[in-house]
Backbone as CSV, one residue per row, in Angstrom:
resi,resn,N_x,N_y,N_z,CA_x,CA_y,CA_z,C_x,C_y,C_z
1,UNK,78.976,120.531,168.968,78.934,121.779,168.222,78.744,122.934,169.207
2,UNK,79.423,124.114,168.847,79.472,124.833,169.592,78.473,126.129,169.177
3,UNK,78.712,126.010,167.416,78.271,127.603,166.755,77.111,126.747,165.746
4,UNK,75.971,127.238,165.549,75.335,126.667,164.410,74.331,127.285,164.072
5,UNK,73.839,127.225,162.775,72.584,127.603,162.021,71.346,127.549,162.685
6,UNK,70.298,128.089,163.364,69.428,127.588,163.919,68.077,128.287,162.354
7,UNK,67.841,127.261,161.648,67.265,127.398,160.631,66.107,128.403,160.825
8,UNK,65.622,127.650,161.766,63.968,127.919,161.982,64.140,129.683,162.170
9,UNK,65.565,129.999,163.013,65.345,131.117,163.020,65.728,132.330,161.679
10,UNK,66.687,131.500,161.024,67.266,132.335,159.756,65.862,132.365,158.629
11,UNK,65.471,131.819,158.448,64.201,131.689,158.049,62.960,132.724,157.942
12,UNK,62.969,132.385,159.288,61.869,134.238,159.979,62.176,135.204,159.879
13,UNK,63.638,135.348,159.457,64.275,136.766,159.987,64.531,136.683,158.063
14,UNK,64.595,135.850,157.237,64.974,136.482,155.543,63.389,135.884,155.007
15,UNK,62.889,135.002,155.327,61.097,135.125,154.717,60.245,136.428,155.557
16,UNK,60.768,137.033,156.569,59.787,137.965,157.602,58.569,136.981,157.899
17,UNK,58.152,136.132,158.630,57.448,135.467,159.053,57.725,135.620,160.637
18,UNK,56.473,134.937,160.939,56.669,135.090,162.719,56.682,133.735,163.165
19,UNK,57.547,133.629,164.064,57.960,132.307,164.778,56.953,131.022,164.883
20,UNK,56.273,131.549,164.699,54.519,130.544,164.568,54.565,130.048,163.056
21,UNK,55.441,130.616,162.048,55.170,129.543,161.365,56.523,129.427,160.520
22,UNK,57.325,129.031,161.631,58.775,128.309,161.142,58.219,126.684,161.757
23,UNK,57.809,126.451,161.810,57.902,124.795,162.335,58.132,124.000,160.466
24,UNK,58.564,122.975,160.913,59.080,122.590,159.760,58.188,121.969,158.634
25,UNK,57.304,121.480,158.950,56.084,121.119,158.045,55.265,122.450,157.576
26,UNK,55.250,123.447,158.198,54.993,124.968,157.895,55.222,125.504,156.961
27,UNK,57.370,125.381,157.076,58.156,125.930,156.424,58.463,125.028,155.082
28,UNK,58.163,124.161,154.549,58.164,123.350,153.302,56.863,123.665,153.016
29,UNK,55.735,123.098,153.217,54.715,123.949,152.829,54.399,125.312,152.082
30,UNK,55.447,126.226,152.607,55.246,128.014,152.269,56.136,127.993,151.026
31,UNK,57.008,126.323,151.189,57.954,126.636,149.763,57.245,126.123,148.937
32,UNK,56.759,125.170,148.686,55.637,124.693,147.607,56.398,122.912,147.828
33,UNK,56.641,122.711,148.697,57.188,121.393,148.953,56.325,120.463,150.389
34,UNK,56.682,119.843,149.980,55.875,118.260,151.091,56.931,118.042,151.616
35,UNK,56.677,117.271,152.857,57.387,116.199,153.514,57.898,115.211,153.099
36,UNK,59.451,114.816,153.116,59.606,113.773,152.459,60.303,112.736,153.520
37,UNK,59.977,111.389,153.977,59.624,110.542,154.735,58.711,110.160,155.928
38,UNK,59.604,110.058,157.029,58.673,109.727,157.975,58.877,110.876,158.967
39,UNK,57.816,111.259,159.572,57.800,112.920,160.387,58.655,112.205,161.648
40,UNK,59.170,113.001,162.222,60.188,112.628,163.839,61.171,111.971,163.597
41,UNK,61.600,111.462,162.454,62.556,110.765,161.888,63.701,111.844,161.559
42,UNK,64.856,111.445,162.569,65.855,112.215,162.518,66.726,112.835,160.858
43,UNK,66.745,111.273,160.654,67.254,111.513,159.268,66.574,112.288,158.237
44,UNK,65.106,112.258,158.468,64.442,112.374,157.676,63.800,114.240,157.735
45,UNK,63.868,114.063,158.743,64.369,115.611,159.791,65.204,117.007,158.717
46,UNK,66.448,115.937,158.933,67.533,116.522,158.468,67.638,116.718,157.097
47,UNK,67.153,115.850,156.396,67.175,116.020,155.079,66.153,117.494,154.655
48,UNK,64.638,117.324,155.345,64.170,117.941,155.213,64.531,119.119,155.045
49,UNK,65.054,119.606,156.117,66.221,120.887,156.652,67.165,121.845,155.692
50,UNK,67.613,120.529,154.913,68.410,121.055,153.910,68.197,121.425,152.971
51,UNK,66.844,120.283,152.531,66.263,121.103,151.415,65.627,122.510,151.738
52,UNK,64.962,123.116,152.731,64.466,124.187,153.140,66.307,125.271,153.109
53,UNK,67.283,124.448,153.545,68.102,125.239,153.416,68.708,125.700,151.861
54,UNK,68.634,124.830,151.423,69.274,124.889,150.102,68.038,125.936,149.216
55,UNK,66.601,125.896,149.587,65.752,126.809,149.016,66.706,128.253,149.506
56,UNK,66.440,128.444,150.643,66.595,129.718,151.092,68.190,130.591,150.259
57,UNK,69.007,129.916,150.224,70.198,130.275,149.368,70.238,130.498,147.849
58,UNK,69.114,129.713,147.260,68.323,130.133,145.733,67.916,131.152,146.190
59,UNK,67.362,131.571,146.854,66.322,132.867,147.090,67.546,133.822,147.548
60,UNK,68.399,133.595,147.531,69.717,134.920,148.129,70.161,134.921,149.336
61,UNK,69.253,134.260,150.352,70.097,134.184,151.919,71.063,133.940,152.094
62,UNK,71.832,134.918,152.386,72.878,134.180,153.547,73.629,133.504,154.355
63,UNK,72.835,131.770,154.575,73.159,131.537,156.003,74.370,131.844,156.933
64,UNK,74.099,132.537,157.931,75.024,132.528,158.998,74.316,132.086,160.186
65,UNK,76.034,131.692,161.305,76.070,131.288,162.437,75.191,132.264,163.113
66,UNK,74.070,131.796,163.608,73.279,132.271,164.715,72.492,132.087,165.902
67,UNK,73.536,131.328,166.038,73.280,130.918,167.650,74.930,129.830,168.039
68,UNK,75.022,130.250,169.706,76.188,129.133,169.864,75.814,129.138,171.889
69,UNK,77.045,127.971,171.785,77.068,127.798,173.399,78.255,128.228,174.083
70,UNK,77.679,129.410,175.012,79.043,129.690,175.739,78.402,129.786,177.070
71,UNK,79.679,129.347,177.699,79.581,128.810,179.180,78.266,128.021,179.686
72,UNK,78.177,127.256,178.959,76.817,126.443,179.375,75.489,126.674,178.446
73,UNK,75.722,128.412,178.278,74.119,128.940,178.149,74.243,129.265,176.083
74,UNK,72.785,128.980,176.384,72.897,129.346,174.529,72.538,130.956,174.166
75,UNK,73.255,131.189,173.079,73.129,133.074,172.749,72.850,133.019,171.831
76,UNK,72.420,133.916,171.468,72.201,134.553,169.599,73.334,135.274,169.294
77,UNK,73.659,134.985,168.113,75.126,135.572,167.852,74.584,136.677,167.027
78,UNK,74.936,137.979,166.299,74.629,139.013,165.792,74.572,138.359,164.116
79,UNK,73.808,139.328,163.655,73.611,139.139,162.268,74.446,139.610,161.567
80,UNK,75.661,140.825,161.996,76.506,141.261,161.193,77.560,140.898,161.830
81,UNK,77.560,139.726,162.545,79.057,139.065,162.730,79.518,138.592,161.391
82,UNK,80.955,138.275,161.088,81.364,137.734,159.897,80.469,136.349,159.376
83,UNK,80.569,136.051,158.275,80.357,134.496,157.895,81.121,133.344,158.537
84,UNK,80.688,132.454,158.606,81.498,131.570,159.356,81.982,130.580,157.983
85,UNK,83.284,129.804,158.578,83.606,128.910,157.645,85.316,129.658,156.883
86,UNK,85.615,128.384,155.856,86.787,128.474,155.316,86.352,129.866,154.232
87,UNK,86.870,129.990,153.923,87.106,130.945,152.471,86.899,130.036,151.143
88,UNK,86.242,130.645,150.134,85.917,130.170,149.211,87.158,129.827,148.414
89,UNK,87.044,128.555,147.475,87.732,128.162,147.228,88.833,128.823,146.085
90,UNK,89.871,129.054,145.997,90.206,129.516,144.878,90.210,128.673,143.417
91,UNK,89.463,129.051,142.348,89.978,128.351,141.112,91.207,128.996,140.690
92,UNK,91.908,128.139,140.116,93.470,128.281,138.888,92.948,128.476,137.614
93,UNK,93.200,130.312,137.233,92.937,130.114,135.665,93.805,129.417,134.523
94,UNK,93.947,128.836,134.118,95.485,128.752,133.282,95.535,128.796,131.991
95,UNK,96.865,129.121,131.582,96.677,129.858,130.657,96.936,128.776,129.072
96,UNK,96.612,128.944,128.093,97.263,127.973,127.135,98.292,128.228,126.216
């Protein structure tokens, strides 16, 4: 991957919190949610993640690409760069 979500930081920047308490047991916590499996557990990681992500998009965020790797080194990409991704899907109204 080149471009990606870095949660912890989209997080701080649409809850206004300070970097001290994006850690991820923090950040489920502040939602009214627990941990669900085993802590360091990748999978379990990830799941976590999503649910924190999938909160934040109920609540109106955004997510965008904010952060990527170029030439080796990692950047913060701007907040008013475009959205990343395909275009939403079109529905077919039809008619009867």
């Amino acid at each position: 991957a080149k471009k990606w979500i870095n949660i912890r930081k989209s997080y701080g920047n649409f809850y206004k919190v300070p970097r001290n308490q994006t850690k991820l047991t923090i950040m489920l916590e502040q939602l009214g949610m627990s941990y669900d499996g085993r802590p360091h557990s990748g999978l379990d990681d990830s799941k976590n993640i999503a649910r924190i992500a999938v909160r934040m998009l109920q609540d109106g965020c955004e997510l965008r690409v904010n952060e990527k790797m170029h030439a080796g080194q990692l950047m913060s990409v701007s907040s008013t760069a475009p959205l990343e991704g395909a275009p939403a899907p079109h529905v077919p109204h039809y008619r009867k």
